[in-house]
C-alpha positions, 0 to 999 in steps of 0.5 A: 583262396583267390587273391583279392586283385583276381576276385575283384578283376572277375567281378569287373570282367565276368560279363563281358566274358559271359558274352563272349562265350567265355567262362571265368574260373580262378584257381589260387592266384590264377584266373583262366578264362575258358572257352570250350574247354581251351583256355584263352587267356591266363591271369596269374597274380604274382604279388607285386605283379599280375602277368597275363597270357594271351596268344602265346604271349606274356604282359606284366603289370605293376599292381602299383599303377595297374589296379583291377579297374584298368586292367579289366578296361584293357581285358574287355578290350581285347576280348572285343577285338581279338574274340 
């Protein structure tokens, strides 16, 4: 069952996704968003931490101070830079 954090994350996410051609799929406790069969970016929540995967690279963040809204902010952002 999908943690709360990444159901609440897919919701704030799944349209800037959709129109970056991007499918948002969470497994468990990780949320992958695909592309043509390639995942692009990873979402895995850790407990106390939600680390993301993009481009080879790993971020942690604190639940605590990172709630699904500001970190949906950050996705969407890079997503319209980045894609």
């Amino acid at each position: 069952m999908p943690s709360e954090y990444l159901t609440q994350l897919k919701d704030l996410i799944k349209e800037k996704a959709k129109e970056k051609g991007l499918k948002v799929m969470v497994v468990g406790s990780t949320m992958k968003l695909v592309k043509e069969g390639q995942t692009v970016m990873n979402i895995s929540d850790k407990g106390e931490i939600v680390e993301l995967s993009f481009k080879g690279k790993k971020y942690t963040y604190d639940k605590w101070y990172t709630k699904p809204e500001h970190l949906a902010a950050t996705i969407k952002q890079v997503l319209d830079v980045q894609l």
